[in-house]
C-alpha positions in Angstrom: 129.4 98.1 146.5 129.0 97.6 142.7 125.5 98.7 141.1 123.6 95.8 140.0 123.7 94.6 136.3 121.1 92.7 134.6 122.9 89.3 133.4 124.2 89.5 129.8 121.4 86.4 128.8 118.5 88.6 129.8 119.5 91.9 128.5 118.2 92.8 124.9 120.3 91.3 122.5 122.3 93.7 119.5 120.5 94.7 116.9 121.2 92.3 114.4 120.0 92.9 110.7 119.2 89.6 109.0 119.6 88.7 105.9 115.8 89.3 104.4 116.1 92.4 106.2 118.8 93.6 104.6 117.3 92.6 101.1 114.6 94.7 101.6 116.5 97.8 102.7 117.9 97.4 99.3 115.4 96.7 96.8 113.7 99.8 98.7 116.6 101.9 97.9 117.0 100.7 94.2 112.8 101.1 93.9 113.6 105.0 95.1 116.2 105.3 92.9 114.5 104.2 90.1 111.7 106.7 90.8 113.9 109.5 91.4 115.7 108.7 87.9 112.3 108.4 85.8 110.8 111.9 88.0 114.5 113.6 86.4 113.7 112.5 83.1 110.1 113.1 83.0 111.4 116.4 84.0 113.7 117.1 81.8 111.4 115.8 78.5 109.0 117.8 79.3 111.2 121.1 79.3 112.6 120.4 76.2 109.3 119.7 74.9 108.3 123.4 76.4 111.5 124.9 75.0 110.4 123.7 71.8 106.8 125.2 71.2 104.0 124.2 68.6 105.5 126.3 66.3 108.7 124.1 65.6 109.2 121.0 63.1 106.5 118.9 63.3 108.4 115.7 62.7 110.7 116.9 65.8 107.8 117.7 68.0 106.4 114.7 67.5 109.6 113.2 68.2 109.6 115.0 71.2 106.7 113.8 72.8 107.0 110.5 72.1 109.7 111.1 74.4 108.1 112.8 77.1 105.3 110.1 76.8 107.5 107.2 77.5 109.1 108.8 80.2 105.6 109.5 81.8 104.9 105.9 80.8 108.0 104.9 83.0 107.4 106.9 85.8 103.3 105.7 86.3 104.7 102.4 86.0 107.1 103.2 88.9 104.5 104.5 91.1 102.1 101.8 90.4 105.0 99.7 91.8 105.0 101.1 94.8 101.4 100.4 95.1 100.6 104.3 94.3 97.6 103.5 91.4 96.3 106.9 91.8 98.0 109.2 89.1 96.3 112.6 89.2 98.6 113.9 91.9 101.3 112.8 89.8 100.3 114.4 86.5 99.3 117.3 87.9 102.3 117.9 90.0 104.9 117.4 86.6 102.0 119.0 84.5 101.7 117.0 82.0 99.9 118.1 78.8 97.0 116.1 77.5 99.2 115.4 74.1 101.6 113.8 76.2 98.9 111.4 78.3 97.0 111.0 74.7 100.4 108.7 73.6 100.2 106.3 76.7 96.6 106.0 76.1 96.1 107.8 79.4 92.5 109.4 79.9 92.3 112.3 82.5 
């Protein structure tokens, strides 16, 4: 005797993605990849920025962090599209100096 099957009607059907689904899944990924890219370049501003000291060219430093302020800039406005409005975590986890918030008009 054959074991009993449920009929194919009543079983759950495949997992089908649909198209809004699958639109999501995307912007999703293009919103973390966006993130991850601005996080990089904060990054990577704010070591050169480091490598450079106070004691360099003023015109370069302050070359240097207009850089690392649009950067920052970038990557709030990231977050805050995401819905994360609260930046302390942020700026305290990339560590970024006052000079830097000062340009965006930041105040922590």
């Amino acid at each position: 005797m054959s074991p009993l099957r449920m009929p194919q009607g009543l079983s759950e059907p495949q997992h089908v993605d649909s198209g809004d689904a699958v639109l999501k899944f995307q912007l999703l990924e293009g919103l973390d990849g966006s993130v991850s890219r601005c996080e990089r370049a904060l990054q990577a501003a704010l070591a050169e920025l480091a490598r450079h000291g106070e004691a360099e060219d003023p015109k370069l430093r302050s070359r240097l962090l207009d850089v690392a302020a649009d950067a920052a800039w970038r990557l709030i406005v990231q977050h805050e599209a995401c819905d994360v409005c609260d930046h302390e975590e942020l700026i305290r986890r990339y560590a970024v100096p006052p000079e830097v918030l000062a340009r965006i008009g930041a105040r922590h």
